[in-house]
Structure formats: structure tokens, C-alpha cells
N, C-alpha and C positions, 0 to 999 in steps of 0.2 A: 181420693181423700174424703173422709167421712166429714160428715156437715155437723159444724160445734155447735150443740144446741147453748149459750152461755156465754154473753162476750162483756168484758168493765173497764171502765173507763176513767182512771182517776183524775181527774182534771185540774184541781188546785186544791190547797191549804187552806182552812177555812181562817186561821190568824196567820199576822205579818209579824215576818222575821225577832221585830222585838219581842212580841209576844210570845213566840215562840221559846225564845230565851228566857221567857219569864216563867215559861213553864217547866222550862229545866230546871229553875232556879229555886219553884215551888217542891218540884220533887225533890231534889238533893234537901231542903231544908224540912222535907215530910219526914226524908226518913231520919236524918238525924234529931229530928225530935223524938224519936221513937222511945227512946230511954228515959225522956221527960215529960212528954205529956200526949199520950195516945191519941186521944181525942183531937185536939192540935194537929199532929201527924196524919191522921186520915182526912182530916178536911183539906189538906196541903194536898197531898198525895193524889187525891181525886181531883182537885183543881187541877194541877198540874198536868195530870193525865189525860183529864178532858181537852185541855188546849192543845199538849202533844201530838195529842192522837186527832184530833178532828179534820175532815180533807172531806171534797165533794167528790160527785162525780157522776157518772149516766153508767147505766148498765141497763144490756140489751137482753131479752131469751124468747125463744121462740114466739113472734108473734104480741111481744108486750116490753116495753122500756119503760124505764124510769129516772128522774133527776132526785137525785140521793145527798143529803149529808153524813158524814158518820161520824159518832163520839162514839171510845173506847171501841170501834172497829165492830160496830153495831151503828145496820144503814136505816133512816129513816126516809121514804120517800112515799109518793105512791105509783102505782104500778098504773099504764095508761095502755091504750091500744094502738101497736105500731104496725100504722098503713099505711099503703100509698105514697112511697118517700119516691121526692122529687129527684132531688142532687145532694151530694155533700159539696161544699163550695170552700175556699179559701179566700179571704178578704184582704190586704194589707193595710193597716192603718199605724198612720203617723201620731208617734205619743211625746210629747212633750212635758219635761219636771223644770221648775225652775225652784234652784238652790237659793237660801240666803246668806250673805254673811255678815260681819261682827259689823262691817263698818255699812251697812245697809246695801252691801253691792250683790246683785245676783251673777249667777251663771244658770243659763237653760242648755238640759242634754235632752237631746231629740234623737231619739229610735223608731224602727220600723216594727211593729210585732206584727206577727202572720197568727190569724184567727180563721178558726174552722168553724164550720155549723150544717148544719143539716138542716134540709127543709123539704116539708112536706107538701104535697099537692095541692092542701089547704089553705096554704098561704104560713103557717105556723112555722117559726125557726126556731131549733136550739142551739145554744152552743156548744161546742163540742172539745176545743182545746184551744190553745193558742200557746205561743214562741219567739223569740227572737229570730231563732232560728228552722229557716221555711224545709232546711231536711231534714227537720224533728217532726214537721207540722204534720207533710210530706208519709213517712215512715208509722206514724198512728193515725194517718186518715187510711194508710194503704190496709190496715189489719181491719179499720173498720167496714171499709167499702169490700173487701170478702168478707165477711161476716155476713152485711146485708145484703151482697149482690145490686150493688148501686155504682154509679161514676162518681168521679171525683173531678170537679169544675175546677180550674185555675183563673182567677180573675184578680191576680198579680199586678201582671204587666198594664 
């Protein structure tokens, strides 16, 4: 098998769910201004789009990685010198939300998420992904760990 020179990594959504709705809510209202006031419509339009479209993420290529954000699907990051990688390791850490309600009573939901990171010989960690679910974690550490020709640490248990 020939060796990918090329490997990305989307990692998360740069806004939360609401927002993201808010962005759908900017475009549908962009374009139906369109017949009313253009101007209007394009500031909508590109708001909207900007929040739709923005997600992070790392990408690798021969010899150099980067940690990236992207609006309208244009990455900004900068590009660093990838040596010396230690491990990729999986961590599980305990998250706790606690809800409010009308009459001041909470309820807390407690989850496990499984976080990925990479870490180099230097001591420097990035993060890599994370999940609720550790054979998702599992399944994009396996594409990364070929990619770099590195192990992949379980320290789960």
C-alpha cells in the first residue's frame, strides 16, 4: 500500500447547537430578503454561513501538522514541525451538567467522554478528538496511528 502523503482531521464545530440554528435561521432570512433589501440579504447570508460552516481540526502532511479553524471551508492555522511523536493515548474523563428547573430544583447527568491526544517526545500534547463513544475514539485514532506509524495507548481502564 502506497504511503498517503495527506491525512484531516475534523475535530469539532466551532459554535453550539443553538448557534448553529441561528445560523440556519440567518440564511433562510438572507435569502428571503433578497427581493427586499440586498444589502440586508448579504450581511445575513455571510453571517449565517460563517457560523454554519466553521469546525476545527488538525491536519497532518509529510513532515508538518497543523491545528486549524475553518470559516466558509477556508483553514486558517499555522503549519509547525511534526517530530518525534511519543504516543497517541486515550484518556476517559468524567463530565458532569447540572440542569435547572422552574421551582429551583436541579438534576446532574454525568457521562464518560473518551478524549484522544497526541504527545510528543517534548513533553507538548494536542488534542486530537473525543466521544462519548470509545469505538468512535478507537476507529479515528486507528486511521491516525497509520498515517503516523505510531501506538496507540489505552489508559481507560
Amino acid at each position: 500500500m502506497s504511503e498517503q502523503p495527506y491525512f484531516n482531521l475534523k475535530t469539532e464545530l466551532l459554535f453550539p447547537f443553538q448557534f448553529q440554528i441561528l445560523g440556519y435561521v440567518l440564511l433562510f432570512a438572507g435569502l428571503a430578503l433578497i427581493v427586499i433589501n440586498i444589502w440586508a440579504s448579504i450581511i445575513f447570508i455571510l453571517l449565517g454561513g460563517a457560523i454554519v460552516s466553521a469546525y476545527s481540526g488538525i491536519e497532518f502532511q509529510k513532515g508538518k501538522f497543523r491545528e486549524y479553524n475553518a470559516f466558509f471551508f477556508i483553514k486558517n492555522g499555522k503549519w509547525e514541525p511534526l517530530n518525534n511523536i511519543e504516543k497517541i493515548f486515550i484518556k476517559s474523563v468524567k463530565v458532569s451538567q447540572k440542569l435547572y428547573g422552574r421551582a429551583n430544583q436541579s438534576s446532574t447527568i454525568r457521562n464518560v467522554v473518551y478524549k484522544a491526544f497526541l504527545k510528543f517526545e517534548n513533553g507538548q500534547t494536542i488534542f486530537l478528538y473525543d466521544h462519548k463513544n470509545k469505538s468512535k475514539v478507537e476507529s479515528k485514532l486507528k486511521e491516525i496511528s497509520d498515517f503516523l506509524k505510531t501506538e496507540i495507548i489505552d489508559y481507560t481502564n
